[in-house]
Backbone bond lengths (Angstrom), bond angles and torsions (degrees), N, CA, C in turn:
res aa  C-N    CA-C-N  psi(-1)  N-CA   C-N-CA  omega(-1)  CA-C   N-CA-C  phi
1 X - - - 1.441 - - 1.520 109.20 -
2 X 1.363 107.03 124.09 1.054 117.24 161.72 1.913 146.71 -47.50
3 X 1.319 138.80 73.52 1.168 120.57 -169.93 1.539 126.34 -31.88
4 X 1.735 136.01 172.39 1.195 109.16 159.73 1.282 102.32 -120.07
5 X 1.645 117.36 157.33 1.070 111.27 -155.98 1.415 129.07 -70.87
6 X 1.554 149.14 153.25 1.324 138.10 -127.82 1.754 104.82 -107.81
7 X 1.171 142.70 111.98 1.430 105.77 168.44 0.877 166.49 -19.05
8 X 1.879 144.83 135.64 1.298 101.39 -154.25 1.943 93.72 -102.38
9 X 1.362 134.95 159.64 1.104 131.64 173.70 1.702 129.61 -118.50
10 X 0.875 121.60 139.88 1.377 110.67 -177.23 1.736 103.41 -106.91
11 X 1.198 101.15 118.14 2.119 106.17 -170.00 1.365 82.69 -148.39
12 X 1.424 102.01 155.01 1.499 132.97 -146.68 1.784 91.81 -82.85
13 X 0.651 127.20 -155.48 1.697 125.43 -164.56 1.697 109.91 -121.60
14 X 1.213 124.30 100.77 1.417 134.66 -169.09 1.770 104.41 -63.05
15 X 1.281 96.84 154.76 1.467 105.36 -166.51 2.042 92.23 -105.43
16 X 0.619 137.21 -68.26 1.804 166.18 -164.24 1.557 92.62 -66.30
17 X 1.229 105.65 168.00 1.797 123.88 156.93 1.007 106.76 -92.08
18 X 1.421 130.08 -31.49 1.812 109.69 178.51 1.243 97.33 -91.65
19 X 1.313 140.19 5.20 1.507 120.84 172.66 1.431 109.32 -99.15
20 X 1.580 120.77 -24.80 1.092 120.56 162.69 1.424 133.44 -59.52
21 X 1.278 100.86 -42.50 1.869 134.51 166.28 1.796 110.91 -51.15
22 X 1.143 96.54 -21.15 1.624 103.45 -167.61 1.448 103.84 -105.73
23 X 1.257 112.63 -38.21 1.649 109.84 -173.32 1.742 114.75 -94.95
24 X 1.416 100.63 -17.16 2.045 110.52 173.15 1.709 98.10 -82.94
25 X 1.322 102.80 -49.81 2.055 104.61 -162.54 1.584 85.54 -102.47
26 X 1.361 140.80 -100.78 1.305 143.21 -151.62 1.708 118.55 -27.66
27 X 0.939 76.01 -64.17 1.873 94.89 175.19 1.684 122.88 -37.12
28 X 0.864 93.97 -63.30 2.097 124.84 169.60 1.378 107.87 -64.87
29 X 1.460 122.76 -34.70 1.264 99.70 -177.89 1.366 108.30 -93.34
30 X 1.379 112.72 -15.13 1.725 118.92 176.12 1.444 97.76 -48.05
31 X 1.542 113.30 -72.49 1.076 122.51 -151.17 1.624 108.48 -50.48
32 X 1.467 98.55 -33.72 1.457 86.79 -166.79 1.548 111.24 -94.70
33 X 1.599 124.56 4.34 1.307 130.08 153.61 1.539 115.69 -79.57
34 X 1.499 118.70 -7.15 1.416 90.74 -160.49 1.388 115.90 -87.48
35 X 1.323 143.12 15.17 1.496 130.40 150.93 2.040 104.81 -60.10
36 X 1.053 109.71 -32.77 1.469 116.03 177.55 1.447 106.78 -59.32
37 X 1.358 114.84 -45.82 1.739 104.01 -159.57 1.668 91.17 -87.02
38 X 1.496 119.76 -14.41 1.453 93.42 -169.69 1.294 102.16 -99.31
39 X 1.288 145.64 20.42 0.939 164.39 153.37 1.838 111.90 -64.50
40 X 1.360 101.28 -55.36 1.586 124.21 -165.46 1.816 93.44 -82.65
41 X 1.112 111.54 -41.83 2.001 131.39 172.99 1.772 85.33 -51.14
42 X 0.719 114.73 -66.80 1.811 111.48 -158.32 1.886 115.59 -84.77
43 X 1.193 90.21 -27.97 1.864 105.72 155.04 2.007 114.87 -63.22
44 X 1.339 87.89 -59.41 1.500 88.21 179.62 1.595 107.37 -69.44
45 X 1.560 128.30 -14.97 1.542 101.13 171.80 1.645 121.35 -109.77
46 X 1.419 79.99 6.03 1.886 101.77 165.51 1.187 119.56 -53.67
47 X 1.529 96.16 -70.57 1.962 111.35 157.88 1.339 122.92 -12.91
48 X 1.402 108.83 -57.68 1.283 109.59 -145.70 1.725 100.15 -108.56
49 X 1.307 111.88 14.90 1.426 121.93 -162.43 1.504 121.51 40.67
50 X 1.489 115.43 82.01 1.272 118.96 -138.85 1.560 94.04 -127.64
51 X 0.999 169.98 -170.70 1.666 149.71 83.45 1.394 92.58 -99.23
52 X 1.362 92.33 172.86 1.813 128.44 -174.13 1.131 116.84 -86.62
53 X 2.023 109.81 -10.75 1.635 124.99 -177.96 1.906 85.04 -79.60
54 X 1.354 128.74 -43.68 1.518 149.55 -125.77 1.638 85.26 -96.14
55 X 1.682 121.81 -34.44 1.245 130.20 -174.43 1.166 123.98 -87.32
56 X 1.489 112.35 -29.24 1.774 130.75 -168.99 1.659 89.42 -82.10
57 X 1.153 138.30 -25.44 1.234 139.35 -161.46 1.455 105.15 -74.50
58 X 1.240 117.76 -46.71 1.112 128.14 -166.83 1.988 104.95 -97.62
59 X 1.172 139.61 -159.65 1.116 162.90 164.86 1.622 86.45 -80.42
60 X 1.788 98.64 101.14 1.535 102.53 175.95 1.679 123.87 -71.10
61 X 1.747 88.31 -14.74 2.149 95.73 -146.98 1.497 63.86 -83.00
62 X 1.986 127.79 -85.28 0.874 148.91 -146.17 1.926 94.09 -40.74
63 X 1.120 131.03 -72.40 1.066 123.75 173.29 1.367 125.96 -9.68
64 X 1.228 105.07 -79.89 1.610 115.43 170.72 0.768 114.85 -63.90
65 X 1.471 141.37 -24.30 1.407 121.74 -173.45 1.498 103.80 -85.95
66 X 1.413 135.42 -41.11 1.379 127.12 156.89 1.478 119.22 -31.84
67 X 1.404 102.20 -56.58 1.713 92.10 -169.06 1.628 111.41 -72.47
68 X 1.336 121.61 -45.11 1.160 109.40 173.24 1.708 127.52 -32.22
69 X 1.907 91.29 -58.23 1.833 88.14 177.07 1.972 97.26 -54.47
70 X 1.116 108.82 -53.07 1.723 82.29 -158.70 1.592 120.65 -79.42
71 X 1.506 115.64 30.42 1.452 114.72 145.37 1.312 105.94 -130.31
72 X 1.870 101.08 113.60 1.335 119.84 -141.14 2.157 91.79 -81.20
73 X 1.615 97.14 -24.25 1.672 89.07 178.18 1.553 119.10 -67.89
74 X 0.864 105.70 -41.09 1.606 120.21 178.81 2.036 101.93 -63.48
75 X 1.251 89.48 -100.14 1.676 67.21 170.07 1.516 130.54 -9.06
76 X 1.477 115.78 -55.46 1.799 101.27 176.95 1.357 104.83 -85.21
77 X 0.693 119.44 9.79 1.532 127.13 178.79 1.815 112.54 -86.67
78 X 1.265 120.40 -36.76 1.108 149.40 157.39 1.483 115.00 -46.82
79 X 1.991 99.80 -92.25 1.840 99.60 167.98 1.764 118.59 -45.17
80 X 1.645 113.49 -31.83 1.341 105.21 -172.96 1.926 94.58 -53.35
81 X 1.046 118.01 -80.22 1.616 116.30 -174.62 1.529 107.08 -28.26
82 X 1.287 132.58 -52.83 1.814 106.60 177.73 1.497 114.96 -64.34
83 X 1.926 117.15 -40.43 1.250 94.52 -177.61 1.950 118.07 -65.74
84 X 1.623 113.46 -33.98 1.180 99.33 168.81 1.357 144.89 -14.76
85 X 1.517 97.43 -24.01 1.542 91.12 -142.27 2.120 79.49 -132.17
86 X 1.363 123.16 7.39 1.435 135.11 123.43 1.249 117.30 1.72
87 X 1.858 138.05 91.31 1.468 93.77 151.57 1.765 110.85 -77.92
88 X 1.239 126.06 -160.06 1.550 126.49 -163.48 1.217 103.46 -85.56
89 X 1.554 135.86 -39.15 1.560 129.98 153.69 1.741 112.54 -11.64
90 X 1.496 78.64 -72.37 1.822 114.81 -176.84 1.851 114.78 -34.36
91 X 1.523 96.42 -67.07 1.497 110.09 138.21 1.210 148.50 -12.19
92 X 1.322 103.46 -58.97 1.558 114.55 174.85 1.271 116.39 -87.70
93 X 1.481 129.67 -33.18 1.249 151.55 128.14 1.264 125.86 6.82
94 X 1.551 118.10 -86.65 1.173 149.58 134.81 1.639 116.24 -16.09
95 X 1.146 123.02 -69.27 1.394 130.17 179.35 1.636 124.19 -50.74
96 X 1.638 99.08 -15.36 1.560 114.34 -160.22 1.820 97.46 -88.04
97 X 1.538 102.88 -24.97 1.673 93.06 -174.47 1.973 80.63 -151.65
98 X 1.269 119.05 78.61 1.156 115.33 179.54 1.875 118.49 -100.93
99 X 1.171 94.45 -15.54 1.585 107.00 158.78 1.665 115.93 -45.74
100 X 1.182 105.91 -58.06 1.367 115.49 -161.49 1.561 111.77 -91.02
101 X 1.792 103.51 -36.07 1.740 100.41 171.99 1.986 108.07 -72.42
102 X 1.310 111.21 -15.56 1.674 102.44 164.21 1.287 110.60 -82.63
103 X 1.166 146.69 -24.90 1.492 150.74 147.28 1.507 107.76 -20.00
104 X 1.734 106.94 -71.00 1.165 130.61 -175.85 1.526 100.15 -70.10
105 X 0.753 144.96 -38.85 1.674 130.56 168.65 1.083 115.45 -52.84
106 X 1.117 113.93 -74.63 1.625 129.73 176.45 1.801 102.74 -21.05
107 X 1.546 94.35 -73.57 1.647 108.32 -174.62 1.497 107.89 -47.86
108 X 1.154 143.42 -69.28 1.643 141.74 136.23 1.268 112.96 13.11
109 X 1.233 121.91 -101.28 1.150 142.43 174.42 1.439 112.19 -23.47
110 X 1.507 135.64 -37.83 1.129 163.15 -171.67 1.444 107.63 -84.33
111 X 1.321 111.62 -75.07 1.414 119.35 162.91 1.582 122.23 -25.38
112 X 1.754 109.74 -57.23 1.199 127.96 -179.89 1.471 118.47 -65.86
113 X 1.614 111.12 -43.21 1.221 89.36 152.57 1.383 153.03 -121.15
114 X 1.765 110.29 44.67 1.350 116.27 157.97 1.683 94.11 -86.56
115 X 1.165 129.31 -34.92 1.229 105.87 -149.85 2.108 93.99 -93.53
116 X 1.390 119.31 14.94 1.060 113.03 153.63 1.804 117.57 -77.73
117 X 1.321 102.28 -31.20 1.230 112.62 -174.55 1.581 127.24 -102.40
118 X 1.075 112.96 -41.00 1.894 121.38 172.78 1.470 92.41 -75.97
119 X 1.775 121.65 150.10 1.239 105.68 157.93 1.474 100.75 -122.67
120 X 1.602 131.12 123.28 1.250 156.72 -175.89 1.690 85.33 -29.78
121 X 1.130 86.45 135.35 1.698 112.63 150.96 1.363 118.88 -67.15
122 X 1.841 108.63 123.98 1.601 90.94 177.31 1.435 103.48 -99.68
123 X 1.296 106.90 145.22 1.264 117.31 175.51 1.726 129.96 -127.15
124 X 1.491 119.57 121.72 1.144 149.13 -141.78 1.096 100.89 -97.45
């Protein structure tokens, strides 16, 4: 099976290996999953009889990002779709500080979708 090909991104120049790791591989594959996660974002608050009016009310990021970690299937359910899409470099990569790049997914993933859904306040 074929991958499809990844976006390309322009992000400011990483200092670290996991910040580099996150903005060449993490980043790109978000982008190009995210009709998937917001799909899986509105599934997971389906479940729970949830709306996004019920979420904006509260601390949208903080919200979700709690509940996600504490439904431990969903959460791997989540990183499973970035590592999927892994080649084995990527993999090995990944595996070396994978604590912290699932941290960074999670947080991503989270980010991406309040800010698919809340729209920021502009402020003057």
């Amino acid at each position: 099976m074929e991958l499809k090909p990844r976006p390309l991104l322009s992000l400011k120049k990483a200092n670290s290996e996991e910040e580099i790791f996150q903005n060449e591989i993490l980043r790109p594959i978000l982008k190009l999953q995210h009709e998937l996660i917001i799909t899986l974002a509105q599934e997971f608050l389906k479940s729970r009889n949830i709306t996004w009016e019920k979420v904006k009310e509260k601390d949208p990021f903080q919200w979700l990002n709690i509940n996600i970690k504490r439904d431990i299937p969903f959460k791997n359910q989540l990183i499973g779709m970035v590592i999927g899409q892994f080649s084995k470099n990527e993999l090995d990569e990944y595996l070396t500080f994978q604590k912290e790049m699932n941290k960074r997914i999670i947080n991503m993933m989270t980010e991406r979708m309040v800010s698919h859904y809340v729209t920021p306040i502009n402020k003057f």
